[in-house]
TITI-967277 format. One line per field, with one value per residue: x, y, z of N, C-alpha, C in turn; residue number from 1; residue in three letters. Coordinates in nm, 4 decimals. Example, Ala and Ser with C-alpha at 12.3 -4.5 7.8 and 13.67 -1.06 7.14 Angstrom:
BEGIN
nxx	(1.3190/1.2850)
nyy	(-0.5690/-0.2250)
nzz	(0.7800/0.7080)
caxx	(1.2300/1.3670)
cayy	(-0.4500/-0.1060)
cazz	(0.7800/0.7140)
cxx	(1.3200/1.2900)
cyy	(-0.3300/0.0030)
czz	(0.7800/0.7870)
banu	(1/2)
miba	(ala/ser)
***
This chain:
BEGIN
nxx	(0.9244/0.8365/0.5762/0.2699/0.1440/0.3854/0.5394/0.3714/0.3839/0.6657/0.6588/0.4997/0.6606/0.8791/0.7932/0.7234/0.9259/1.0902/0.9102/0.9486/1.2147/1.2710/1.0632/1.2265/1.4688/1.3787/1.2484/1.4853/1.7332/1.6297/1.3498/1.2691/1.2795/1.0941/1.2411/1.2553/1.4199/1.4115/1.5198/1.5057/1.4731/1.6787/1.8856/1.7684/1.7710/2.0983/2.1317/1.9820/2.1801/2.3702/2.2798/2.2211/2.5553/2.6375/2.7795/3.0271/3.1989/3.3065/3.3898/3.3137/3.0172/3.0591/3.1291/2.9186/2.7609/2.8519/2.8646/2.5889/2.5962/2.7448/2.5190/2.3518/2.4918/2.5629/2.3178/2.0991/2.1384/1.9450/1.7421/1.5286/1.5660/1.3807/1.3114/1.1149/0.9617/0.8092/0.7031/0.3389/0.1824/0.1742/0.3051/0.6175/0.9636/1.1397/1.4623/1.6475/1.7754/2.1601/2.3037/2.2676/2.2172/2.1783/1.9050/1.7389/1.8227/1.6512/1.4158/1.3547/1.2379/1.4033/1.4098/1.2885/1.5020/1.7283/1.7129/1.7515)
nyy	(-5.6367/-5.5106/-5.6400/-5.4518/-5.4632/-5.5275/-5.3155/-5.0819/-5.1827/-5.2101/-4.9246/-4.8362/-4.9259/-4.7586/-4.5409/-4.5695/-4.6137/-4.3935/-4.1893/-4.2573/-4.2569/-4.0437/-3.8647/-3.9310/-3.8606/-3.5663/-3.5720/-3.6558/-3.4432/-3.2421/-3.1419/-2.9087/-2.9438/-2.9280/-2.9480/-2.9594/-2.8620/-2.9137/-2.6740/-2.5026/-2.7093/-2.9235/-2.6827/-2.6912/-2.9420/-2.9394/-2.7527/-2.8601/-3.0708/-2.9678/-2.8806/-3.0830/-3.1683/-3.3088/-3.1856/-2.9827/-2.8243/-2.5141/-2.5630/-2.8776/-2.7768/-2.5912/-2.8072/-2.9705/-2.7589/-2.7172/-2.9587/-2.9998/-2.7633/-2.8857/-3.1114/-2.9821/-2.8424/-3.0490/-3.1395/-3.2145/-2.9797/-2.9345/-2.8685/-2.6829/-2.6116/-2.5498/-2.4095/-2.6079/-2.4459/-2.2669/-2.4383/-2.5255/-2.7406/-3.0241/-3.2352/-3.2641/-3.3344/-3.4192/-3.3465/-3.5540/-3.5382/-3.4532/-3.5575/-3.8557/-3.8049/-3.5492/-3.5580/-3.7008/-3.5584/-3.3463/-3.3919/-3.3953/-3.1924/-2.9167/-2.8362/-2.6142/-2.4912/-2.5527/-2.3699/-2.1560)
nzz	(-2.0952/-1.7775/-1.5799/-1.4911/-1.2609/-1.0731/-1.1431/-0.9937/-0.7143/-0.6428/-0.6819/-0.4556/-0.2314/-0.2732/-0.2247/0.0095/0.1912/0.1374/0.2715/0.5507/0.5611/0.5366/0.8466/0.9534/0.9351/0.9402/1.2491/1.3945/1.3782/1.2533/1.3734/1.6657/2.0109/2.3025/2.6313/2.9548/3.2947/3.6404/3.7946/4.0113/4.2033/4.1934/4.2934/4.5644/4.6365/4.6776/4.8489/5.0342/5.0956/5.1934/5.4006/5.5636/5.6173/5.4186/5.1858/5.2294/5.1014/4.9212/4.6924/4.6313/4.5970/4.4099/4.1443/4.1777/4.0434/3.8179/3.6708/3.6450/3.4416/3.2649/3.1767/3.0730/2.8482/2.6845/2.5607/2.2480/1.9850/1.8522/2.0581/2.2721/2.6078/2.8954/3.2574/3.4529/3.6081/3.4605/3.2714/3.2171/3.1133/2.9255/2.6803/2.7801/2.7409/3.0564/3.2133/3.3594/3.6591/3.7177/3.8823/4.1262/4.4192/4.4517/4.3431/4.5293/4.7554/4.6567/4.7087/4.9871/5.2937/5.4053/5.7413/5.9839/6.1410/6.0012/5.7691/5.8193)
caxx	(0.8509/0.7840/0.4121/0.2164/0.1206/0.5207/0.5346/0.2820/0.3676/0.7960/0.6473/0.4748/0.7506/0.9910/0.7321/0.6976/1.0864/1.1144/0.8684/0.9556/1.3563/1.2281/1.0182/1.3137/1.5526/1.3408/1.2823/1.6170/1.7959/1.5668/1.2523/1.2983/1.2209/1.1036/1.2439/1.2192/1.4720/1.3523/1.6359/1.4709/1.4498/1.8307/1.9251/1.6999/1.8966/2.1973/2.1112/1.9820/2.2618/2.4590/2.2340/2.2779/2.6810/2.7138/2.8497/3.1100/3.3054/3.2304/3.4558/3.1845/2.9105/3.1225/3.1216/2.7506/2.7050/2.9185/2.7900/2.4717/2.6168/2.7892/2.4311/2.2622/2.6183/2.5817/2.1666/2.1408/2.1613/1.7733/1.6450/1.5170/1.5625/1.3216/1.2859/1.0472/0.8461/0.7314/0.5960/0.1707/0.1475/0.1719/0.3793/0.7778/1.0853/1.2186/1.6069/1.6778/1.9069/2.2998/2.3627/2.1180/2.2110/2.0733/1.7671/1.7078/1.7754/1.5781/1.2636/1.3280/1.1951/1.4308/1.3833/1.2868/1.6236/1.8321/1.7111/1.7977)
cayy	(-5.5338/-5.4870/-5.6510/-5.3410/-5.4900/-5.5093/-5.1509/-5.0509/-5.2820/-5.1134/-4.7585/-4.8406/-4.9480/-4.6943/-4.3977/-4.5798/-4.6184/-4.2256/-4.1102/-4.2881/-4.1696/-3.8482/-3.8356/-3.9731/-3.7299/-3.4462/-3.5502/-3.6833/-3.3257/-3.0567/-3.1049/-2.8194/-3.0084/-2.8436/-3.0041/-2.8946/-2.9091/-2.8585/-2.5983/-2.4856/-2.8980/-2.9427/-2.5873/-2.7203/-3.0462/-2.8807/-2.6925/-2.9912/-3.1728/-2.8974/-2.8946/-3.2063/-3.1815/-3.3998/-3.1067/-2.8949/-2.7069/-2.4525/-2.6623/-2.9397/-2.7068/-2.5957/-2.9325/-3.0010/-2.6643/-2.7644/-3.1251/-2.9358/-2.6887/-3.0285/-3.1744/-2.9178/-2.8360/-3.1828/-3.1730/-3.2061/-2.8364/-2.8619/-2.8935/-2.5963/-2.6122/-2.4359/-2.4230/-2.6880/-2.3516/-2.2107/-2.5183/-2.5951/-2.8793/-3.0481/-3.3351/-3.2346/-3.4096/-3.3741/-3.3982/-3.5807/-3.4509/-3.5099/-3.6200/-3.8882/-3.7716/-3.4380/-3.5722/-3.7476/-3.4515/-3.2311/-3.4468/-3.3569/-3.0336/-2.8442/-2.8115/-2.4691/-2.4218/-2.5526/-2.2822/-1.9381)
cazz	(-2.0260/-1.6829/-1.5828/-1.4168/-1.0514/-1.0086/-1.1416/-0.8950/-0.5946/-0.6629/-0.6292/-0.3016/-0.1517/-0.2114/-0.1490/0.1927/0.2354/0.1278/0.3755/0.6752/0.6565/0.5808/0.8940/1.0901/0.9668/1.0146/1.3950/1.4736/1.3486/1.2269/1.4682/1.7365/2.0506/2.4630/2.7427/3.1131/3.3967/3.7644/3.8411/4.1729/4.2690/4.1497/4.3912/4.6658/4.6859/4.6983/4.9764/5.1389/5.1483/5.2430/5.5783/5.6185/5.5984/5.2877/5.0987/5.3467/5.1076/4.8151/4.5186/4.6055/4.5361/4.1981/4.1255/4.1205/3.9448/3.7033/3.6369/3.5660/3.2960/3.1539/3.1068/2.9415/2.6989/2.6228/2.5024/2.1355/1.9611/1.8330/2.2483/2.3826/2.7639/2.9844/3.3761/3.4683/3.6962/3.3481/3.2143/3.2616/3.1248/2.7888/2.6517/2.7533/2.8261/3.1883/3.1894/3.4904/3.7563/3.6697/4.0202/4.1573/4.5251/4.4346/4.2808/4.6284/4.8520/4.6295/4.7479/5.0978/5.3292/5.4974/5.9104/5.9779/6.1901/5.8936/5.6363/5.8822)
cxx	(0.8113/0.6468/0.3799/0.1804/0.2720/0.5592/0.4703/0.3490/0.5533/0.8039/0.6012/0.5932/0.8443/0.9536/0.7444/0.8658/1.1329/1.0666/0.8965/1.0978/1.2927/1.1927/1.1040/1.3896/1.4999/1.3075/1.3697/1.6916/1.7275/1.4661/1.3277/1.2047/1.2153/1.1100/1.2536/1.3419/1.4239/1.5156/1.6229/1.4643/1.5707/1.8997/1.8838/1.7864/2.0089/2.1852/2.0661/2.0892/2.4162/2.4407/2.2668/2.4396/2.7457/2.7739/2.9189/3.1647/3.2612/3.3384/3.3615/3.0338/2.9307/3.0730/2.9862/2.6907/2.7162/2.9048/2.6451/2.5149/2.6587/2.6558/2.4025/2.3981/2.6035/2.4395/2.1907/2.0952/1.9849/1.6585/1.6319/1.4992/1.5028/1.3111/1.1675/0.8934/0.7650/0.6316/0.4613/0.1429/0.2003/0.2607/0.5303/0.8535/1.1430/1.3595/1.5866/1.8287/2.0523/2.3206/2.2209/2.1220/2.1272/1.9037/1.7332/1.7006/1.6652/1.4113/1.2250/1.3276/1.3202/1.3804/1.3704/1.4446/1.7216/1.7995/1.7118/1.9807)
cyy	(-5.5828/-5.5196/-5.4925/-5.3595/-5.4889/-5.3599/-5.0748/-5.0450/-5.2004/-4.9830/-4.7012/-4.8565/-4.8753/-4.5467/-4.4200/-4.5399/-4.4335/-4.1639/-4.1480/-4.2479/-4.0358/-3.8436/-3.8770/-3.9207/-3.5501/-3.4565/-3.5691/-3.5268/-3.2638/-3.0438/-3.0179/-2.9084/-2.9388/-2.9832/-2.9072/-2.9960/-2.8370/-2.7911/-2.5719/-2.5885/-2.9297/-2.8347/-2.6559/-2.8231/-3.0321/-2.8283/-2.7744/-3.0799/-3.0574/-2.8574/-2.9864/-3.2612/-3.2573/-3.3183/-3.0094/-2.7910/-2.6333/-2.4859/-2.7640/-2.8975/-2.6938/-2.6654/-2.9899/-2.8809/-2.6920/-2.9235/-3.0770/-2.8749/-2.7930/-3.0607/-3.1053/-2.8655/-2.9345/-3.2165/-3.1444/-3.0484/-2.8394/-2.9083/-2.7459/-2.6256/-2.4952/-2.4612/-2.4985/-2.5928/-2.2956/-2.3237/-2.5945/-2.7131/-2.9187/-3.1431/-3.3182/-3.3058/-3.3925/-3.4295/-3.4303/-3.5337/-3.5159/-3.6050/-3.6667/-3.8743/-3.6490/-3.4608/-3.6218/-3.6565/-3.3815/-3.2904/-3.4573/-3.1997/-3.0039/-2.8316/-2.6913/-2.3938/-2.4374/-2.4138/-2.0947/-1.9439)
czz	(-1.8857/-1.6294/-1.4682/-1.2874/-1.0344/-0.9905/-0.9831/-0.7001/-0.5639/-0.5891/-0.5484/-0.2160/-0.1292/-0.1552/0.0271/0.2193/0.2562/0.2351/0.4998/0.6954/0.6175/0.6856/0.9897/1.0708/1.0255/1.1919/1.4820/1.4477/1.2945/1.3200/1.6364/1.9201/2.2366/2.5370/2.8491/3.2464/3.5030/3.8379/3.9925/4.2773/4.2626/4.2603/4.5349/4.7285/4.7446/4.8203/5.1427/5.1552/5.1772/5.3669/5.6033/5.6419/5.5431/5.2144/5.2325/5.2650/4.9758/4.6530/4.5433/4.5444/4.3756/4.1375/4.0797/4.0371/3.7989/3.6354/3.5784/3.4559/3.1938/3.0809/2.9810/2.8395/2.5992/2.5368/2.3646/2.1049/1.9064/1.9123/2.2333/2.5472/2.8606/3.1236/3.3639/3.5250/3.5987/3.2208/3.2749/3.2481/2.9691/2.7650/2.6393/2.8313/2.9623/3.1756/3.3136/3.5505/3.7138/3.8080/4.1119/4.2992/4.5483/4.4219/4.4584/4.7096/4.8507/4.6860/4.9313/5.1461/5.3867/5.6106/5.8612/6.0117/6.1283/5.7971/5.7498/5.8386)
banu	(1/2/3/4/5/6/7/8/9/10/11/12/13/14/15/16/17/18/19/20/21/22/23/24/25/26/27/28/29/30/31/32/33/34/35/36/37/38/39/40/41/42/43/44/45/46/47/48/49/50/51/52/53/54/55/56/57/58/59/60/61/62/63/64/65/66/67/68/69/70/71/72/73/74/75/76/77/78/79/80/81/82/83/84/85/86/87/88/89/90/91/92/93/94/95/96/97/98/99/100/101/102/103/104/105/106/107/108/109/110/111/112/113/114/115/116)
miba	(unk/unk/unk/unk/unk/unk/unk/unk/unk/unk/unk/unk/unk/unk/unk/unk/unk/unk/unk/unk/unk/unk/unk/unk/unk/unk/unk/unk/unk/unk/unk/unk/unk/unk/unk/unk/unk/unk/unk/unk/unk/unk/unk/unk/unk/unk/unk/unk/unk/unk/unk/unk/unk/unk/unk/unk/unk/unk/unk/unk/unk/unk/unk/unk/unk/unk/unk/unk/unk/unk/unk/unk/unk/unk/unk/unk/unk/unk/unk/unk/unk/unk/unk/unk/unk/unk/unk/unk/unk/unk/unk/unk/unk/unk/unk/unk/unk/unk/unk/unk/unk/unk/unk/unk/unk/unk/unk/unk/unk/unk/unk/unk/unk/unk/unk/unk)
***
């Protein structure tokens, strides 16, 4: 027979083992999870470096459009992705920009006589 502190000491261990992959399968694939991309900061860039005549032609533009639709295709299927302008506050992921040239423009102003 079995002494009873082993019993015991057994059925701790595998309750723990049980609950901790449980709580890592439910947040790796079933937890439903909000992230936030700055779409208007990602456009902005774009536009800035299209004043600046780092981008000349409109298959470059494509190009960074399309490097964006890649990201978010590519986010796992239980993300929600919201514009960064609709979120107040609260504890959410920011996807960072696909293209870290973008991310850099997007942190500069426009001249007034670039944006007519």
């Amino acid at each position: 027979m079995i002494p009873m502190k082993k019993v015991i000491i057994l059925s701790i261990v595998i309750s723990l083992i049980t609950s901790i992959t449980s709580i890592v399968v439910y947040h790796k694939f079933i937890d439903t999870k909000v992230s936030a991309f700055d779409l208007k900061g990602y456009i902005h860039g774009i536009k800035v470096l299209y004043a600046q005549e780092k981008i000349k032609t409109e298959d470059e533009i494509n190009n960074y459009i399309d490097q964006l639709g890649d990201t978010i295709k590519n986010r796992p299927k239980n993300e929600i992705i919201l514009s960064s302008d609709v979120i107040l506050g609260g504890p959410v992921y920011r996807i960072p920009y696909p293209v870290k040239e973008v991310e850099d423009a997007a942190n500069q102003r426009l001249s007034p006589e670039l944006t007519k």
